[in-house]
C-alpha positions in Angstrom: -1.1 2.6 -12.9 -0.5 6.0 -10.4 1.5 5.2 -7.9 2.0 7.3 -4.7 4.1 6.9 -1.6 2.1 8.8 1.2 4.0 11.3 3.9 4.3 10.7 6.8 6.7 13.0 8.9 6.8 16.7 8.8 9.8 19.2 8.3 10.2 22.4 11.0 7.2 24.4 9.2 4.8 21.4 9.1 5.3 20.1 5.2 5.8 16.8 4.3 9.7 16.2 4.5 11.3 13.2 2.0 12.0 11.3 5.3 9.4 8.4 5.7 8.9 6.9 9.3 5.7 5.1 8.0 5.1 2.9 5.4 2.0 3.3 2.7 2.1 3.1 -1.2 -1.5 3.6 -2.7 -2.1 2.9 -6.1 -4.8 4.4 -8.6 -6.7 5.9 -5.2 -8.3 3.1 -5.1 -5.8 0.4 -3.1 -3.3 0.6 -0.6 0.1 -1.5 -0.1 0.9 -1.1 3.9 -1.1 1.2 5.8 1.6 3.1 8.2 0.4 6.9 7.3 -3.2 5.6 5.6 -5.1 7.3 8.2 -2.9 10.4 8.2 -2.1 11.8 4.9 -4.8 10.4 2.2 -6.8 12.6 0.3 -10.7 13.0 0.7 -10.9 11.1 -2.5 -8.3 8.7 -1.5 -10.5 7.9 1.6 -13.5 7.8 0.0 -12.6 4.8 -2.8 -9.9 2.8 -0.8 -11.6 -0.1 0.7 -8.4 -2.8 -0.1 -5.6 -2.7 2.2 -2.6 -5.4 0.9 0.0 -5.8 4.1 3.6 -6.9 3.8 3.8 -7.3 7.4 2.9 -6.6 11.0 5.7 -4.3 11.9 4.3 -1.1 13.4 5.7 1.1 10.7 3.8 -0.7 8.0 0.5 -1.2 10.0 0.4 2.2 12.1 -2.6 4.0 10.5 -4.7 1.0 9.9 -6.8 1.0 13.2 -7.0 4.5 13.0 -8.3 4.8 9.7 -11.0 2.2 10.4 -11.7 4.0 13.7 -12.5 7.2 11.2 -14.4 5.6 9.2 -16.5 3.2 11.1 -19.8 4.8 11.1 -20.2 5.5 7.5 -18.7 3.0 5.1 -21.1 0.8 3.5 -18.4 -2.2 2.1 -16.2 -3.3 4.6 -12.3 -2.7 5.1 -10.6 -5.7 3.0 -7.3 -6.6 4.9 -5.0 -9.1 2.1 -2.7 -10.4 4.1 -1.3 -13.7 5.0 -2.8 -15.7 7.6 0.6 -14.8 9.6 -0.2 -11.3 9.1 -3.8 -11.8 10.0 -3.3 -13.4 13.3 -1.0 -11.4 14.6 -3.6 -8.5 13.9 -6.1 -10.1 15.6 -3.9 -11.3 18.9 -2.1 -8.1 19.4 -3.8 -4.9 17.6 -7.5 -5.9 17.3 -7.7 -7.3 20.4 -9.8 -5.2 22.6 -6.7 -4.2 24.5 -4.9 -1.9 21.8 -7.8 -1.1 20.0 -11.6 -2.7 19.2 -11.5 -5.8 17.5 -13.7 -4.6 14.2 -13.8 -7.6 12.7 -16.9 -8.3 15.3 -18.4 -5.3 15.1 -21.1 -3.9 12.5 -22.7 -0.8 11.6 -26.0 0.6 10.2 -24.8 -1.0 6.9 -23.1 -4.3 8.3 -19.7 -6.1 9.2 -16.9 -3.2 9.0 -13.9 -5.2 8.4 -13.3 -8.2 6.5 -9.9 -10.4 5.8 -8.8 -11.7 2.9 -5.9 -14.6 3.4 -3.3 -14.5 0.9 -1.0 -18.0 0.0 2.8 -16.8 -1.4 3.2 -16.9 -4.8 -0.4 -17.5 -6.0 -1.8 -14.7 -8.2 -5.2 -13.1 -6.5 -7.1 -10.2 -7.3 -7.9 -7.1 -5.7 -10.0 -4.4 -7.7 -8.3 -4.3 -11.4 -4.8 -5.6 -10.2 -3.7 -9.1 -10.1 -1.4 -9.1 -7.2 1.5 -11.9 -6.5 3.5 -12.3 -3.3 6.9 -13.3 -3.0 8.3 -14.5 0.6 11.1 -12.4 1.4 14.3 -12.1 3.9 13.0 -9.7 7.2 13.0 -10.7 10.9 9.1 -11.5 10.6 6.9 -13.2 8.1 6.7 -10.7 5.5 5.9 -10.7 1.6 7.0 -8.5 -1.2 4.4 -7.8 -4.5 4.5 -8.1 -8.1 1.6 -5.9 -8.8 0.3 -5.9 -12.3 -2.9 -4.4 -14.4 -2.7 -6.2 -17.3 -0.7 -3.3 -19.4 2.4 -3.1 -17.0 3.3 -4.2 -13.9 5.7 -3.0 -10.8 8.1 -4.8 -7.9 7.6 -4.0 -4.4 10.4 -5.4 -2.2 8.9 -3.9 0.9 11.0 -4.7 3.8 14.0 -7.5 3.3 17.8 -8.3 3.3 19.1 -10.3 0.6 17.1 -12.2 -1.1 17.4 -15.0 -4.1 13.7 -15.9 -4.9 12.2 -12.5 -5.4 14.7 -11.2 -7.8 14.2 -14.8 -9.5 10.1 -13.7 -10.2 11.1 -10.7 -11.4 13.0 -11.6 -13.8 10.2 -13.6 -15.4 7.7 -10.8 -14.8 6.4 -9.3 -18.5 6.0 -5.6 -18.8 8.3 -5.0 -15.7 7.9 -0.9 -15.8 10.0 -0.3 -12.1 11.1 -1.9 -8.9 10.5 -0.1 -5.7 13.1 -1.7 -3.4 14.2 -0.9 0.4 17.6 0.7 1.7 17.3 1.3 5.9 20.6 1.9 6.9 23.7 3.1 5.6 26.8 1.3 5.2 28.6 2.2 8.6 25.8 0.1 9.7 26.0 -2.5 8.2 25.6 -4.9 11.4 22.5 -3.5 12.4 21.3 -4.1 9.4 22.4 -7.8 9.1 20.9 -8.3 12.5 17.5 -6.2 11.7 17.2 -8.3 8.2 17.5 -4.5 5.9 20.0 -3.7 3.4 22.3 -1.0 2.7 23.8 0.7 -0.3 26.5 -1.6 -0.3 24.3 -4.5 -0.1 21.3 -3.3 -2.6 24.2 -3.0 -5.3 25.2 -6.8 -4.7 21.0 -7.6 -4.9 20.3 -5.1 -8.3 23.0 -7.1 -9.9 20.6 -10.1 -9.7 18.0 -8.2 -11.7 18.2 -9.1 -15.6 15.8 -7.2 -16.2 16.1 -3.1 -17.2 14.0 -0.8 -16.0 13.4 2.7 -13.3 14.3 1.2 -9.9 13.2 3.8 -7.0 14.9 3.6 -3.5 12.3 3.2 -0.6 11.9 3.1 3.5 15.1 4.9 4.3 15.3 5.1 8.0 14.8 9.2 8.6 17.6 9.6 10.6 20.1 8.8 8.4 18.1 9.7 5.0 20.7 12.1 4.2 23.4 9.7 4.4 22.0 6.4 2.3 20.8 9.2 -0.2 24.5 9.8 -0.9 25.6 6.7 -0.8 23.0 5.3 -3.1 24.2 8.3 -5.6 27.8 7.2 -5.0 26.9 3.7 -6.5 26.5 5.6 -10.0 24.2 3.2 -11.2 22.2 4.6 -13.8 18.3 4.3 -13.9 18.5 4.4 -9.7 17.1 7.2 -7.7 15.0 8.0 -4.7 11.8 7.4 -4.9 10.2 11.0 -3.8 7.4 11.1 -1.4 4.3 12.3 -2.3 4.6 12.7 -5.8 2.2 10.7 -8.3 4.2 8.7 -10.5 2.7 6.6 -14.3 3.8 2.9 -14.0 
């Protein structure tokens, strides 16, 4: 599988910088995990094939681009935008983003081709299908209902924690998964905030050391959703930890799972 975290805030000459404010992992250019930069830094191929969007949750971060990109989209896409969530997820999209107040509610909408946008309901730890993946999600620790993925394609598979303090039952799933081939998991704040990240439901360095002990199994684990301001500081914290096959997960880059 490719795997690619997309950018999603810009340095002082306009490049992408390693510091994520948004949320969106897109596998194979075909599917995408969150949608927080989906409408603002895919690729004209990327846009063209991804028609699956697989949320965590509703935060804004990790939903951002998703009205947008339909928005861009609308007039020309003949199979509709497949939202995976869980019916959590999905009603809380429909209340207060697609809700003719924020933004057109497209799942009532057509075009020349038909219906636009389309939801697919998800249950917690029950395998489903999107594309060639077999996607399972795992109820996390966060201050909404939100899910992390174990995302397989039959030949390996990877973790996504998406956004969560500690946690027993995901690392529990993981370490029955087969062909485990990395983990992708959050670290928000660093340590010196350590009670605004209890309260928020994110880890730290401190904490992620305590959680990665509960993982048996061995394999690349990449650091993700660092908060930007202080990416510079749980950077060195996490390379303070010394713990071998750890590292930041670098944005943009295409990486062979």
């Amino acid at each position: 599988m490719k795997f690619q975290l997309l950018p999603s805030t810009f340095d002082d000459t306009g490049r992408a910088s390693a510091r994520q404010h948004l949320a969106c992992f897109v596998v194979d250019d075909l599917i995408a995990f969150d949608a927080g930069s989906l409408a603002l830094s895919t690729t004209s191929e990327q846009r063209k094939q991804i028609r699956d969007v697989i949320l965590s949750h509703a935060h804004l971060d990790h939903i951002a681009g998703l009205p947008l990109y339909i928005d861009d989209l609308f007039a020309t896409i003949k199979r509709p935008i497949q939202i995976h969530a869980t019916a959590e997820v999905i009603e809380i999209l429909e209340r207060d983003i697609f809700n003719w107040s924020i933004y057109p509610r497209f799942s009532e909408l057509r075009n020349e081709h038909g219906v636009v946008l389309e939801y697919r309901p998800f249950e917690i730890e029950k395998e489903f299908a999107v594309k060639h993946l077999t996607v399972k999600a795992i109820g996390v620790n966060h201050k909404v209902p939100s899910v992390g993925f174990i995302v397989s394609d039959g030949k390996s598979s990877f973790a996504l924690t998406s956004d969560t303090a500690a946690v027993n039952r995901f690392w529990e799933v993981l370490n029955e998964t087969e062909n485990l081939s990395a983990v992708l998991v959050e670290c928000a704040f660093p340590n010196e905030l350590s009670d605004l990240a209890c309260n928020s439901h994110h880890l730290t360095p401190k904490v992620l050391e305590k959680e990665l002990s509960k993982l048996k199994q061995r394999c690349p684990i990449f650091v993700v959703n660092i908060k930007p301001m202080y990416f510079e500081q749980v950077s060195r914290q996490i390379r303070e930890l010394e713990i071998e096959n750890l590292r930041i997960l670098d944005v943009g880059r295409v990486y062979e799972f």
